[in-house]
Structure formats: structure tokens, C-alpha cells
N, C-alpha and C positions, 0 to 999 in steps of 0.2 A: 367823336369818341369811338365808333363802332371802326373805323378806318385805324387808330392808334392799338386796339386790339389785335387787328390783323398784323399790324407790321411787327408787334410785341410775338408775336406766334410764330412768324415766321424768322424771327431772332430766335426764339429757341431751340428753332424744330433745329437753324446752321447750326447751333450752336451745341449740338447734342450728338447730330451726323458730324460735327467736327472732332467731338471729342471721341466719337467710336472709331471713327478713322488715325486720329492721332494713337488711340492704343492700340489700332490691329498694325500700325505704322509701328510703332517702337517695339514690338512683344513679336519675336518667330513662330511661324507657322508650329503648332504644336505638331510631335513624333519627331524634330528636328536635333541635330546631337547639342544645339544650344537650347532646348527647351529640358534636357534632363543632364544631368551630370553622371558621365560613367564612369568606371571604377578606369578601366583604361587610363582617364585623364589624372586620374591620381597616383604620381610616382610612388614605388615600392621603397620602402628604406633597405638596405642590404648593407654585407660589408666585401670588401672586395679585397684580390693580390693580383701580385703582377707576375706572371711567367716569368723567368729566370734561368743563368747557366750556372749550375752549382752542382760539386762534387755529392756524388751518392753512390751508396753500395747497396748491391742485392746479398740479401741472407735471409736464413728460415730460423726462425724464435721458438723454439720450446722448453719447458721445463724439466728441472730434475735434480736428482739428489743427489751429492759428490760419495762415493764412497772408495775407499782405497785400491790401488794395485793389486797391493799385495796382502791378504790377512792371515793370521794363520793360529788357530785354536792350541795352545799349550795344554797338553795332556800327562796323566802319569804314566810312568811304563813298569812301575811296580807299585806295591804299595809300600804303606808306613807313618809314622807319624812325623808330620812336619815342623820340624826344627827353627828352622831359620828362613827368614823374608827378607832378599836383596834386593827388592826393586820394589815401587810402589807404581799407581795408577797415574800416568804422564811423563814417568823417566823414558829419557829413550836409551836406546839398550842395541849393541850390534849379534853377528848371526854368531851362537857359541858363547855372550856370555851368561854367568850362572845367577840362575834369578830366584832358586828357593832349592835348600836341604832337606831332605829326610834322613831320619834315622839310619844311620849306614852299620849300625851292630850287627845286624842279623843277619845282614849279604856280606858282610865280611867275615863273618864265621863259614858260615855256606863257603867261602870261596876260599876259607884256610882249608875246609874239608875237604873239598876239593882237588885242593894244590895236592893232600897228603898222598890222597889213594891214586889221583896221575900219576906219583912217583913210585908209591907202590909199582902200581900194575908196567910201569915201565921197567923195572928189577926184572919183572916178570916173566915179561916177555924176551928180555935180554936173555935170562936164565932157560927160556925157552926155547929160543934159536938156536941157543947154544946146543943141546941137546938133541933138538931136530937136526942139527949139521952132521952130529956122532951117531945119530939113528938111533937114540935114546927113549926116543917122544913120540905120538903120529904125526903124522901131516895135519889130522883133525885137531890134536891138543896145541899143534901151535896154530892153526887157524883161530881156534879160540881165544889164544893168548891173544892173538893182534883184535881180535871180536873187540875184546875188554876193553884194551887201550884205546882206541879209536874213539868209543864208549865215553871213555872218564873224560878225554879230550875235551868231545865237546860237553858234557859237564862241566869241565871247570871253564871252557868258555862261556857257558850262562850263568854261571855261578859271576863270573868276573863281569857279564853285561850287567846284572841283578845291582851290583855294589855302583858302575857307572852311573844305572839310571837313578839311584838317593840322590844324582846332582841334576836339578832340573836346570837344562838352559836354551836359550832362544834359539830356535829352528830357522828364525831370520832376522834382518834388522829394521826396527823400525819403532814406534810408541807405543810403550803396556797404556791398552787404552781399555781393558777390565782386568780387575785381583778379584778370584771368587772364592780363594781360602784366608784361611787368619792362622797363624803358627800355634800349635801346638794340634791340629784337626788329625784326625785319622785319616790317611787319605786311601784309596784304593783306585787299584788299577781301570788304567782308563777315563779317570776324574778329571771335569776342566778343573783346570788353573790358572792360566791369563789368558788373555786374548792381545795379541800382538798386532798393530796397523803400522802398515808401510805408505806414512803419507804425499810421500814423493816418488811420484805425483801422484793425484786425484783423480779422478774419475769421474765424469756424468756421460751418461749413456741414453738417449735421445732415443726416441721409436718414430720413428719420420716415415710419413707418408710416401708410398711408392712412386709418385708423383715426380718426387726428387731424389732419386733413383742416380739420375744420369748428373746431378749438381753438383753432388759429392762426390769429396777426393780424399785422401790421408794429406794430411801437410795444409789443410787450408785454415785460414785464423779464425778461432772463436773468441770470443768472451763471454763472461760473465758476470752477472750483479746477483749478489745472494741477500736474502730476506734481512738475513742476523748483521749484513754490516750496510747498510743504506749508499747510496752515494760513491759507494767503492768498486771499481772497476779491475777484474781480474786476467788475463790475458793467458791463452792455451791455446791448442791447435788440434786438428784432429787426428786422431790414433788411429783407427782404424774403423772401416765401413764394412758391414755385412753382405755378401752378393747374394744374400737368400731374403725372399721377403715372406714373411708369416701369412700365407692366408688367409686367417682366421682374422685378425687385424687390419691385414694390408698395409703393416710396414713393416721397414727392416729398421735395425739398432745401427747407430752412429755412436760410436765411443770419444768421446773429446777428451783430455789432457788437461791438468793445471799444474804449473808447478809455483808452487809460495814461497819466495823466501822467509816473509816475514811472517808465516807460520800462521796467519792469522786464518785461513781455508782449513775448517775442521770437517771427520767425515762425519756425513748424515745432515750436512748444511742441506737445505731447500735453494735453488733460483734459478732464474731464466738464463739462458746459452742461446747467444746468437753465430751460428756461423754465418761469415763471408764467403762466398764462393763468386762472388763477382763485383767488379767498380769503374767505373766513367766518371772521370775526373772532371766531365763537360756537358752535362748533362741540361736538358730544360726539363724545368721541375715546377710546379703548380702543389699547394699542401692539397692531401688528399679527401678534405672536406667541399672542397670548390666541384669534385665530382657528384652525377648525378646519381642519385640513388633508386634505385629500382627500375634505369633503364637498362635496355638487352646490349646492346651498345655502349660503351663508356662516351660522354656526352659531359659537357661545361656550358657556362650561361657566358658570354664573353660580351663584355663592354665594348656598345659601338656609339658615337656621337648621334646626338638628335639632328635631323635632318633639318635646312634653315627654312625655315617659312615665310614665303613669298606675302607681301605687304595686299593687304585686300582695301582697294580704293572707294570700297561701296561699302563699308560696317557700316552700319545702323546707326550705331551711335557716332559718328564721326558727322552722318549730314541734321540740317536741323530739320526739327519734326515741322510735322503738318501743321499743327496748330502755330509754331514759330512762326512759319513760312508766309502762313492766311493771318496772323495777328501780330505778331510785329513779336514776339517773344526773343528773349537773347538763348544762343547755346549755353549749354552750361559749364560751366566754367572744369578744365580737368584738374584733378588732385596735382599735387605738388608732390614733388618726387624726396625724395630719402634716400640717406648716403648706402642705403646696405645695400651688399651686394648679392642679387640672388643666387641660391645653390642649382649650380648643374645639375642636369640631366642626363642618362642615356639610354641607350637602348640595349635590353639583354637580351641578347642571339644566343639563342640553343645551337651548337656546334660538337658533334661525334670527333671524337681523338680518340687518337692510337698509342698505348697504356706500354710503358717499357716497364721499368723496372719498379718496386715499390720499396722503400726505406723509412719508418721513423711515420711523420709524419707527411713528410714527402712522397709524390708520384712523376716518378718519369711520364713526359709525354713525347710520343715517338713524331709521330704526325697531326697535324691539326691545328697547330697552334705556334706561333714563333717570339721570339722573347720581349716581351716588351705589354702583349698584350694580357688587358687587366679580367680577371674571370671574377665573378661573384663567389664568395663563402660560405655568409652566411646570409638568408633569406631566401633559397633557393624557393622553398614550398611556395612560397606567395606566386611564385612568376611563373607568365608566360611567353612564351616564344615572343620577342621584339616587343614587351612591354619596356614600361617605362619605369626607371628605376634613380634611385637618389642617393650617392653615396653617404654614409655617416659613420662611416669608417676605413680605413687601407691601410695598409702595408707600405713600410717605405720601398723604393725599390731597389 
């Protein structure tokens, strides 16, 4: 009995050194990278594009208000009561014609009055010459006589301008784009009356940063998109560039051009003007969200293949354990495989590139990158340098 004891004991003690060895056997040395799971092994979701050769223009984008060439405030040059209204607020109207009457009574009397005593005083003097030729008169009394006449002269030429200005008419050509009187008003000298715009062409005038000083040129293509018509694209060029630049600002004015046919560019419109001042037809172009933000360096995360992994002949679980080995135990059997196919991997390298031109959503890349290769867009923040990454979205290329 005491002998069946012993051998009972020492079956358990095997059989206990067996099973702590079969778990220090199957389980890794703990601190090992298979005893914890790092975020490293866990790919990054991202989306990604692929470098490309595509047409892109450099221009500088600012705002601004169209306002006309040419404007020009319709004043009275005498007064009077206004009679009659030729034009209302949107006729257009050329330079000379008549756009409101006043009262012309009163300067036509003035300038009968006028007429009378010019003719007068021209007897006058007639009578005077004559006289001064016989040695009749002085030298002083016909001096006076010519005094007079000269006198009435231009009196009756103000007299005769007074009657002109009762016809108000356009100083130039272009749209009554304000009427500030209504017929029958008293008006006096000096009084607006319309306001006239010369909407061919327009004008926006840009305050651009000295920076782009040497970009601009007259003659180079702008456009524009204005607030009040969505979707509509306007086409004008530049007029003129200032060679002064404002100190106090640190820019100068760029004038750009629109001409409308179809009339639809009113002044005092709001919108953005882009000038072109430059284009490469052949450009490699990355959208400019795939750049790295807040480095000193312009910098992209560029897609490289996972490197392939040399087969290890000694896993763990590939040989059978201790306890199989000393008791006869079967391995166990491996899972059965499934048709899905796993998603790729790769690796995203931080890579510094050399930044050309910028357009739109596009960025030129000068150096650093050649066309084909795929850069990350979106999930930059997660990553670092040769992590690992999953795509779950691209661009076709």
C-alpha cells in the first residue's frame, strides 16, 4: 500500500513539472513584442493619391468690387425749375444727349436783353470811331466806347451760356445709374442730377501684396466669379499695375478689366479675381492636402510596399508541445482558410519635396517625387515615419 503511494506521488509531482513546462513552453518570455501587442502592428486606415502630370497655372486670388471706368456726377450750371425728364434710371444714353429741361423763360429774356444793348453799344462805337477819325471825340471817349462793347460782348455770351445750360445733357456715354430729382423741383446751381456709369468695361482693383511685385504684367488673364451670379465665370485681363507700393500696407493696386457683353456684370458687384501670370502644361501635381502641415520643409507620407517576411522554422506553435511530445497528445489541428482576400499593407515614408507652383487644389512638386507614386491625404496625423498603413480609399490614377 505504502509502495502504491509513493509511485501515486511521484505521477503527480511528472505530471505538474510537466504541465509548467508545457506553459513556459507554449507562452513567450514576457517584455517580448509577442507578449504585448503594439500599436505599430496595427495599420493606420488613410486615403491616398497618386502623383500625376497635369496642366496647372500659377495666379494670385483676391477680392474686390467692380466699379466703372468711367463715372461722372450730372450737375446743374444754372438754376430753375425742372420741366421735363428724358431719361430715367438704366436707359443708356450717349456723350451730348439731353437728359432733363428747365425753365428756359428767364435766360431767354436775359439774352434778348442782351442781344439789345450789344447792338446798342455797337452804333456806338461805330458812331464813335467815326468821330475820333475827324478829331471830334478823345482818344479817352473812344477808348470807353470800345470799354462798353467788349463789356456787353461777353454779357451776352453768359447770357447765351445761362439759356444753353436749361438743357441738361450727358458729359459722357454710358448708364443713368441714379435720378436724384423728380420734375417740377426747383433746382439750383450746382445740384446733382444723375449720375452717369460707363460700364464698358469694369473694373476691380486688387491691393496685392509686394511680394508679387515682379509677377505682374498689363495684358495678363484674370478672371472672375461674382457672389450675385454663382457658377459663372467672367474673363478680363489686366489694365494696369502700379510701380509704387504703399508703405503703410505693403501693397500696391493691380487694376483688371471686364468687358460683358451680356451685360449681366453690374457696378458694386462683390467677387474673387484670379490672375494668371503663369502655366505648365506638364506639370507633377499631388492635391495639396497630401502636404505635411506644420513642417519647416514641405514634406508627404509616400506609399512604399511591406517588406516580405522570411518564413521562421521554429514558431512555437508550428512544433508540438511538451506535454504532446512526453504523452502522446495530437497537434492541433489549423483553422481552415476563407476565400477573402486580405487588404494590403504599406509603409508610409516621410519624404521632403520641392513645392513649384500652387493652383486650386493642386500643388506642383518640383523634386522629390516622380509620377506614379502614391502619397497619403488623408490621415496624416495618425502616422509615423514607416508605419504601417491600410488604404480605405484612392484616387483613380
Amino acid at each position: 500500500m505504502h509502495k502504491n503511494q509513493s509511485i501515486g506521488s511521484i505521477f503527480s509531482t511528472c505530471l505538474l513539472v510537466a504541465t509548467l513546462m508545457l506553459g513556459a513552453c507554449g507562452r513567450p518570455p514576457a517584455g517580448t513584442s509577442a507578449d504585448k501587442s503594439t500599436d505599430s502592428d496595427v495599420p493606420v486606415p488613410i486615403e491616398a493619391s497618386t502623383a500625376a502630370r497635369k496642366a496647372i497655372v500659377a495666379s494670385y486670388s483676391g477680392t474686390a468690387a467692380l466699379e466703372p471706368e468711367n463715372q461722372a456726377m450730372v450737375v446743374a450750371k444754372t438754376s430753375g425749375v425742372l420741366l421735363k425728364l428724358m431719361v430715367e434710371e438704366g436707359d443708356v444714353v450717349r456723350a451730348g444727349d439731353l437728359l432733363a429741361q428747365l425753365d428756359p423763360e428767364k435766360p431767354r429774356l436775359e439774352l434778348a436783353r442782351a442781344e439789345a444793348n450789344l447792338k446798342r453799344l455797337e452804333n456806338d462805337y461805330r458812331r464813335s470811331s467815326d468821330l475820333f477819325t475827324r478829331k471830334l471825340v478823345s482818344a479817352e471817349a473812344q477808348e470807353k466806347a470800345r470799354f462798353d462793347l467788349e463789356t456787353q460782348k461777353a454779357a451776352y455770351d453768359i447770357a447765351k451760356l445761362e439759356l444753353d445750360y436749361t438743357r441738361i445733357v450727358a458729359p459722357i456715354g454710358g448708364v443713368i445709374s441714379v435720378r436724384m430729382v423728380k420734375e417740377g423741383n426747383l433746382i439750383q446751381i450746382n445740384q446733382s442730377l444723375f449720375r452717369i456709369d460707363d460700364f464698358d468695361p469694369l473694373l476691380a482693383v486688387l491691393n496685392v501684396p509686394e511680394r508679387e511685385l515682379t509677377t505682374m504684367r498689363p495684358g495678363q488673364t484674370v478672371s472672375m466669379h461674382v457672389d450675385a451670379l454663382p457658377g459663372v465665370e467672367f474673363d478680363g485681363a489686366v489694365a494696369r499695375v502700379s510701380p509704387v507700393v504703399d508703405a503703410d500696407t505693403g501693397t500696391f493696386r493691380v487694376t483688371t478689366e471686364f468687358r460683358d457683353a451680356t451685360q449681366r456684370l453690374k457696378s458694386g458687384m462683390f467677387g474673387r479675381v484670379d490672375v494668371v501670370y503663369d502655366q505648365r502644361a506638364d506639370a507633377l501635381v499631388v492635391p495639396r492636402e497630401a502636404l505635411i502641415e506644420g513642417d519647416a520643409e514641405a514634406a508627404v507620407f509616400v506609399l512604399e510596399p511591406v517588406p516580405a517576411e522570411k518564413p521562421d522554422a521554429k514558431k512555437q506553435e508550428e512544433q508540438p508541445g511538451f506535454f504532446a511530445k512526453f504523452f502522446g497528445g495530437k497537434k492541433p489541428e489549423a483553422k481552415p482558410k476563407t476565400d477573402a482576400k486580405p487588404v494590403p499593407t504599406f509603409l508610409a515614408k516621410r519624404r521632403e519635396v520641392k513645392l513649384g507652383y500652387a493652383s486650386g487644389a493642386d500643388a506642383e512638386i518640383v523634386e522629390g517625387l516622380k509620377e506614379g507614386d502614391r502619397v497619403v491625404t488623408v490621415g496624416k496625423a495618425a502616422l509615423r515615419d514607416g508605419g504601417r498603413v491600410q488604404i480605405v480609399e484612392a484616387d483613380t490614377p
